[in-house]
SEMI-625065 format. One line per field, with one value per residue (C-alpha): residue in one letter; residue number from 0; x, y negated, z negated. Coordinates in steps of 0.5 Angstrom, whole numbers, plus 500, padded with zeros to 3 digits. Layout:
% SEMI-625065
zafi: (A:...)
vovo: (NUM:...)
u: (X:...)
v: (Y:...)
w: (Z:...)
//
This chain:
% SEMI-625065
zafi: (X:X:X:X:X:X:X:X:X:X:X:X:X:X:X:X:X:X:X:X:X:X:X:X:X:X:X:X:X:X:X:X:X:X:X:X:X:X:X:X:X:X:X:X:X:X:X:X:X:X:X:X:X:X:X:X:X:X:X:X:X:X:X:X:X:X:X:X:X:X:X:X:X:X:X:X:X:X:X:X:X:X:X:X:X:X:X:X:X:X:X:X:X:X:X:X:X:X:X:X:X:X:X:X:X:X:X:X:X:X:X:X:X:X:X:X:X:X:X:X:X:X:X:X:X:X:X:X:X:X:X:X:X:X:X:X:X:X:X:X:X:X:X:X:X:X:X:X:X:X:X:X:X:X:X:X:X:X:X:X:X:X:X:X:X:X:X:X:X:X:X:X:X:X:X:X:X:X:X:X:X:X:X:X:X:X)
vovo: (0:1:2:3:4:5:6:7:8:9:10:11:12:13:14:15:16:17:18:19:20:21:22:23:24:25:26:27:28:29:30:31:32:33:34:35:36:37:38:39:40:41:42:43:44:45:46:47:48:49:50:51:52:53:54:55:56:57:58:59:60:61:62:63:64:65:66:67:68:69:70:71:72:73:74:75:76:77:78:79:80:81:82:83:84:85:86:87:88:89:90:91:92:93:94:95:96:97:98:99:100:101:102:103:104:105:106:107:108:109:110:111:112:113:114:115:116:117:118:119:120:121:122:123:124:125:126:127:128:129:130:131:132:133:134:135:136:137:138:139:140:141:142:143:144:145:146:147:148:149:150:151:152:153:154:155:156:157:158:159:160:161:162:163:164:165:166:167:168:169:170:171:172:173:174:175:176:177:178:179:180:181:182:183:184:185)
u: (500:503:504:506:508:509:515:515:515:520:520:513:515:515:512:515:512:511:506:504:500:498:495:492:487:479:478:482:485:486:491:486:491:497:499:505:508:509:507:502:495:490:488:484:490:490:496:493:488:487:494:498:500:500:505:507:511:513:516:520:521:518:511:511:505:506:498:493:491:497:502:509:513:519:521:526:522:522:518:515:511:508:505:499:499:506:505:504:511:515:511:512:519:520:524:520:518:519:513:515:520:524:526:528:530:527:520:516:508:505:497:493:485:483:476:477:470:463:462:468:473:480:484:491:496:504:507:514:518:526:529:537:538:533:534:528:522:516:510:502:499:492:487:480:475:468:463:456:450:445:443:442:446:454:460:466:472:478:485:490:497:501:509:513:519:519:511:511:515:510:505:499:492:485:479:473:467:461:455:451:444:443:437:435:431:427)
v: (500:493:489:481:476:469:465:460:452:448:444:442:435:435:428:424:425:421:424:424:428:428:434:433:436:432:436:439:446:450:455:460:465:462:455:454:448:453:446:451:449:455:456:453:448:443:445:440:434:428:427:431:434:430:433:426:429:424:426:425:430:433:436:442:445:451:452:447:451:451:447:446:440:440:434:431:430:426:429:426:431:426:428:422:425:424:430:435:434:439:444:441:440:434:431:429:421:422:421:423:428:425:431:431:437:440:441:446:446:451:450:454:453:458:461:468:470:466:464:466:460:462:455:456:453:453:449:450:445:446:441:440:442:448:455:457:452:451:454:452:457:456:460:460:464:460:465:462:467:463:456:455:461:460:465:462:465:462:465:459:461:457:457:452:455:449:450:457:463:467:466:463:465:463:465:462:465:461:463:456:455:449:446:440:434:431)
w: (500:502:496:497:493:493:491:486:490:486:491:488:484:476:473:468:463:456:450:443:438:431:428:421:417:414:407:402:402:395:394:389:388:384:382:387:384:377:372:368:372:373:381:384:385:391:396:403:403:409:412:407:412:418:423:429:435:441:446:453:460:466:466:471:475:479:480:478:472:469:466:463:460:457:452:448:442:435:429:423:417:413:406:404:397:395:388:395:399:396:399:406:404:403:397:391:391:399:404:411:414:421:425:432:437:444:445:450:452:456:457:461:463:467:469:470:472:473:466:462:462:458:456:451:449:447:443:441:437:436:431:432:425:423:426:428:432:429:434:434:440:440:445:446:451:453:455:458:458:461:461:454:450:450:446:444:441:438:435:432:429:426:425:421:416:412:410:410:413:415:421:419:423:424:429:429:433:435:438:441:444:448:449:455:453:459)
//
């Protein structure tokens, strides 16, 4: 059976590209199950509130598109953790009496919004921050598959996991599963 392939154009140009984030969280998060500050508290203690922390990245490169639904930029980037509430910075490791963290390094993002049949759309996304003066990179990787039933009924899924070793050195993992109706006004 002939098998063809197609080589990749890297004569497609690549963008300039400038970018910023902020990633933060609205409510606050309790540890339920040990006091990590080890002051004498009995859990629930708060761990993490609005801005504490607050991850800023900026960054400066090339954005490459081989296929309109798929991208890949890679930057120069400057990183900045900060901790509104400063009794939380230790946890995030910053220093006591310090509020934000200056890193910079090397980032990479990898997003991809592909409708792979009728109705069922795949969108993730990469993001991997290797700081000149840590080891191992930081990594955000979120992935979401949007399924449509019919006009009014939808189902999603979302997987979430989260790497920074300056927080925690195990991976983080969230998934959120939805299932919506719609209902058109006229």
């Amino acid at each position: 059976m002939p098998c063809s392939t197609r080589a990749t154009d890297f004569s497609t140009p690549s963008s300039p590209t400038l970018a910023a984030s902020l990633r933060t969280q609205f409510l606050d998060g309790l540890n339920y199950d040990k006091n990590p500050f080890g002051d004498g508290r009995d859990p629930p203690v708060q761990v993490s509130g609005f801005l504490s922390p607050a991850t800023l990245t900026q960054s400066v490169g090339l954005t490459y598109e081989p296929e309109p639904w798929i991208d890949q930029r890679l930057s120069l980037g400057a990183k900045q953790v900060l901790v509104a509430h400063e009794d939380l910075g230790v946890l995030y490791g910053l220093a006591p009496r310090e509020n934000v963290r200056y890193e910079a390094g090397l980032e990479s993002t990898t997003e991809l919004d592909r409708e792979v049949f009728d109705d069922m759309l795949v969108q993730s996304s990469l993001r991997l921050f290797a700081s000149f003066n840590r080891e191992s990179p930081d990594m955000v990787w979120e992935n979401v598959v949007s399924l449509k039933f019919n006009e009014w009924i939808s189902f999603d899924f979302e997987l979430t996991t989260l790497y920074d070793s300056d927080v925690i050195t195990a991976l983080q993992v969230r998934e959120t599963i939805s299932l919506g109706a719609s209902v058109e006004m006229i």
